[in-house]
C-alpha positions as CSV (number, residue, x, y, z in Angstrom):
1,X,153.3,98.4,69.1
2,X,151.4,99.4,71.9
3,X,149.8,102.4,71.1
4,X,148.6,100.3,67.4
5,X,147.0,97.7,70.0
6,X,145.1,100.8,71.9
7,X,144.2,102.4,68.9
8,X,142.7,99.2,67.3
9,X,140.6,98.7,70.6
10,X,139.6,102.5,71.1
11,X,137.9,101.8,66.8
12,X,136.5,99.1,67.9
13,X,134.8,100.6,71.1
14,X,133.5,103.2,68.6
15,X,131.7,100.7,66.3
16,X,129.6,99.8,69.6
17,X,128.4,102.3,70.7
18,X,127.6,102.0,74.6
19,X,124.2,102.5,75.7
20,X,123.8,103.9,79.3
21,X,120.5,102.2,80.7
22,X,118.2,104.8,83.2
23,X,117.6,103.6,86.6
24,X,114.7,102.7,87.9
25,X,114.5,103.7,91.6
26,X,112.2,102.0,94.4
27,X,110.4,104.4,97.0
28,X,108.0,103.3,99.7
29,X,105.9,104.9,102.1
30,X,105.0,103.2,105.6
31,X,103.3,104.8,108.2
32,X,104.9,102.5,111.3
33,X,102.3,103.1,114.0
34,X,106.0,103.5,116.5
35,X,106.7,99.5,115.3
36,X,103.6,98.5,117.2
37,X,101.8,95.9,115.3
38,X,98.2,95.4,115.5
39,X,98.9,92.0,117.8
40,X,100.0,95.1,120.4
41,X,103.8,93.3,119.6
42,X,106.7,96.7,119.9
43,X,109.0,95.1,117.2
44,X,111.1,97.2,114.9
45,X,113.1,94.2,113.4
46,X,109.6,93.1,112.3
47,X,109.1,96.6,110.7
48,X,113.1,96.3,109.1
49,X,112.2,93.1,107.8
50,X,109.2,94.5,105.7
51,X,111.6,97.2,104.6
52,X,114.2,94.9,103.7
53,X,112.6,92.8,102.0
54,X,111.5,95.6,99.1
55,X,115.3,96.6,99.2
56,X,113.8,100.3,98.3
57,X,116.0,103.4,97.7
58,X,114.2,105.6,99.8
59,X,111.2,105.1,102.2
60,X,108.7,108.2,104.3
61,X,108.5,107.2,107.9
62,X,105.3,108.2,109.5
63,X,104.8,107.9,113.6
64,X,108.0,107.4,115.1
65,X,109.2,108.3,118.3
66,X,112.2,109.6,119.4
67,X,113.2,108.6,123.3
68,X,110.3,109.1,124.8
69,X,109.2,106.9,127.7
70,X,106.8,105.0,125.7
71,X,109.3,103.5,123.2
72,X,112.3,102.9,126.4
73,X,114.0,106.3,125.5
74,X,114.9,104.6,122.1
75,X,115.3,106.9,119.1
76,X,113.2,104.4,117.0
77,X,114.1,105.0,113.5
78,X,117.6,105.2,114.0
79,X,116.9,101.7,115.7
80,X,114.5,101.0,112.3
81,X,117.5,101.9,109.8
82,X,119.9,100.0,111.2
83,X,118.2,96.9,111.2
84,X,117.4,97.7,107.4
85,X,120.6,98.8,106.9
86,X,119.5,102.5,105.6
87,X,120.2,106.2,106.8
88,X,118.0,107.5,109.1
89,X,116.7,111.4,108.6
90,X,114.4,112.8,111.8
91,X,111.8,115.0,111.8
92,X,110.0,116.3,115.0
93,X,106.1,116.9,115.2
94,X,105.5,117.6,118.6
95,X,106.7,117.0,122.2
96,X,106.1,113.6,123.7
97,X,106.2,111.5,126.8
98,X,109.5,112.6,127.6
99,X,111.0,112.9,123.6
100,X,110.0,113.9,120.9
101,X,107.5,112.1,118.3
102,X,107.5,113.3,114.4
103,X,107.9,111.4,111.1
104,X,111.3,110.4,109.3
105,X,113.0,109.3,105.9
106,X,115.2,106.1,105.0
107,X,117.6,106.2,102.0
108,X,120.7,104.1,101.1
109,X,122.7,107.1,101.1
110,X,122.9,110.0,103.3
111,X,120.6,112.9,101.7
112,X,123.1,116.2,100.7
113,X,120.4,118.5,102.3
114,X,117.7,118.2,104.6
115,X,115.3,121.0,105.4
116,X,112.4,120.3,108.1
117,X,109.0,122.6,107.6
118,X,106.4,122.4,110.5
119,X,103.1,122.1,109.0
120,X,99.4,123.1,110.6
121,X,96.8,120.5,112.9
122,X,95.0,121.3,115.5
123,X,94.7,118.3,116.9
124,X,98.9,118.4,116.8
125,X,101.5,119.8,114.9
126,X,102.0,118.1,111.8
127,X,105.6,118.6,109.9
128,X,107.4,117.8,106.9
129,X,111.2,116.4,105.5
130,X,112.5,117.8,102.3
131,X,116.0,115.7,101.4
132,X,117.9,116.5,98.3
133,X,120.1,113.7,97.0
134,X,121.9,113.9,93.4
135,X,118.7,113.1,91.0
136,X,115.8,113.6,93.5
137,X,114.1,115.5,96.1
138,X,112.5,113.5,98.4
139,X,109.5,114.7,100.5
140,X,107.6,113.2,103.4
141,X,104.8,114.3,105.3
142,X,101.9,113.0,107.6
143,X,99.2,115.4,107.2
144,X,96.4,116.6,109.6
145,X,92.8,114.7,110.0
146,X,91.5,118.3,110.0
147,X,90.4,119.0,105.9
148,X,91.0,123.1,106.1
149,X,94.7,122.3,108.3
150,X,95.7,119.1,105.4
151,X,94.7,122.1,102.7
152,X,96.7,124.7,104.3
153,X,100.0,122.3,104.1
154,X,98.7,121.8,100.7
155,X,99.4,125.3,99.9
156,X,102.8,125.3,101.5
157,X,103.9,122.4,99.4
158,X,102.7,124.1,96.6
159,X,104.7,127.9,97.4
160,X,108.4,125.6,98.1
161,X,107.9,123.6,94.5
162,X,109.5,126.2,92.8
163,X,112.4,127.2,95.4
164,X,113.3,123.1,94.9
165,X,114.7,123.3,91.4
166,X,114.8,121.1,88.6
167,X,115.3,118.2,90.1
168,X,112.3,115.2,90.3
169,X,110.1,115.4,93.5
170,X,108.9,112.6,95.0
171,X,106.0,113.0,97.8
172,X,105.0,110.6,99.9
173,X,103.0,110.1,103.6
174,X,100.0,109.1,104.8
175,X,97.9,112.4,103.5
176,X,94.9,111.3,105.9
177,X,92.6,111.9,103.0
178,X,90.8,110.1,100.5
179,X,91.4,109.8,96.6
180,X,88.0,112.4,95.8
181,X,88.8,114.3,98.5
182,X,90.4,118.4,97.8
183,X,93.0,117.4,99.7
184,X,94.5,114.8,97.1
185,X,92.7,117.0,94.1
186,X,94.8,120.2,95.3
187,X,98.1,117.9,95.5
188,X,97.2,116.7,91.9
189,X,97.5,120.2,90.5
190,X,101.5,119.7,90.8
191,X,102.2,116.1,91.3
192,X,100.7,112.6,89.4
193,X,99.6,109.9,91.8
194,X,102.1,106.7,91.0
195,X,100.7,104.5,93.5
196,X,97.8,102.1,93.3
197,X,94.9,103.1,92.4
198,X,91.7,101.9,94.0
199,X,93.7,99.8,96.8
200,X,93.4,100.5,100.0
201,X,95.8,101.2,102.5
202,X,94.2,101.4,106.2
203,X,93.3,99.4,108.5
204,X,96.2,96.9,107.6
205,X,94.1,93.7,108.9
206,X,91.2,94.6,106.7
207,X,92.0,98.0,104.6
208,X,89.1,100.0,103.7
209,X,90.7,103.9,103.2
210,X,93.2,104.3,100.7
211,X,95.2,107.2,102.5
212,X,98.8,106.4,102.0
213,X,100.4,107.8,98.4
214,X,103.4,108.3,96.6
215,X,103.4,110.9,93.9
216,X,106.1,112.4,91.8
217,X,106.3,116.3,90.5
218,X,104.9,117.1,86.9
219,X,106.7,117.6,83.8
220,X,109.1,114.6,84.1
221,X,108.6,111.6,82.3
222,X,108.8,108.3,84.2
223,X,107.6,104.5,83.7
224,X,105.5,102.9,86.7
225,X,107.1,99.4,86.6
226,X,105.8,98.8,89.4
227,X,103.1,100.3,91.9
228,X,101.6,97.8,94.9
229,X,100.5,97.8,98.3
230,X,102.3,95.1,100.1
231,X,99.8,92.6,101.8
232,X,101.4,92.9,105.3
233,X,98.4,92.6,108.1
234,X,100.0,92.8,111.7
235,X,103.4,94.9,111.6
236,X,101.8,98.1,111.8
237,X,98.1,99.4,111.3
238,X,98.7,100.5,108.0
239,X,100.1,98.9,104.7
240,X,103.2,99.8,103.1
241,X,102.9,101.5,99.5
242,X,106.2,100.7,97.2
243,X,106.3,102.0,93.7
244,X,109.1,101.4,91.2
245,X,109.5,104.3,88.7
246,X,112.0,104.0,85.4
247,X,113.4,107.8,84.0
248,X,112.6,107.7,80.4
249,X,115.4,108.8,78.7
């Protein structure tokens, strides 16, 4: 009697076929100024809270410090991600005030591998975090104000796409450069821009420079659901960028 019962429900279930929706997944880029607002305020819970309130899957961290003197020997976005409730993944820059000052990644889950790749600037070491999880790889950067230095790490992003696999890539930072600029035109031979376009990003009080993007790696198809730069004005002194992406199927 009760395998009839099972077998009745298991015909059934194969009428109806299930359908497995795709995921949409919510990335943001935020370039933190150290949780220093532009009131002068040090207030990370005010930076978590911005964060939070997105609930994004992953988000590239841009001038953070590690326990230097300046920040009270705090490793700031550890501090950052627990208050959001995230992972925290470091990447140094350069020597600091005691610590050490670089850029970092938040995700809701703890990335499978991490690889850190120091990048050129004159006026200081720029670097970048490359974090695989199960159906992305997630870069962030924070490019150099120097053109020819921002073009050279151009060129090393483009020499690793192929070491990465198959895999989505998602790059994100503030790229210090401007939409027309051969900075962004050089990053658009590999990846689509999914953020805004024609919204600025910098200064956050009144922006005027749209320098902070998100773009994904060509040759995977994706819906923009939604792409926005959030209207905060004092936590930092630049604007958060979230985009919402949906895999087409």
């Amino acid at each position: 009697m009760k395998n009839f019962i099972l077998s009745g429900i298991l015909t059934i279930i194969a009428c109806f076929p299930v359908t497995i929706s795709a995921q949409a997944v919510k990335i943001m880029t935020y370039n933190v100024h150290n949780g220093i607002g532009l009131d002068k305020n040090r207030d990370h819970a005010r930076i978590a809270d911005v964060i939070s309130s997105e609930k994004p899957d992953f988000v590239g961290i841009q001038e953070v410090d590690s326990m230097t003197n300046r920040s009270g020997n705090m490793f700031v976005l550890g501090d950052i991600a627990q208050k959001a409730g995230m992972e925290p993944t470091f990447a140094p820059a350069i020597p600091w005030d005691g610590g050490i000052y670089g850029i970092g990644l938040l995700s809701k889950t703890k990335p499978n591998k991490v690889k850190r790749i120091t990048l050129p600037g004159r006026e200081e070491k720029r670097t970048m975090v490359i974090a695989e999880f199960d159906k992305y790889i997630i870069i962030n950067t924070h490019l150099s104000l120097t053109p020819e230095d921002a073009l050279e790490s151009v060129k090393i992003i483009h020499e690793i796409l192929p070491s990465l696999g198959s895999k989505p890539v998602i790059l994100m930072g503030d790229l210090n450069s401007l939409p027309d600029s051969p900075v962004i035109k050089a990053l658009q031979n590999d990846f689509t821009i999914v953020s805004p376009d024609n919204t600025p990003t910098f200064p956050a009080n009144n922006p005027t420079e749209r320098i902070d993007y998100i773009m994904i790696s060509k040759g995977h198809n994706f819906n923009v659901t939604r792409a926005e730069v959030i209207d905060d004005r004092i936590a930092s002194d630049h604007r958060p960028v979230i985009v919402e992406i949906l895999p087409n199927k």
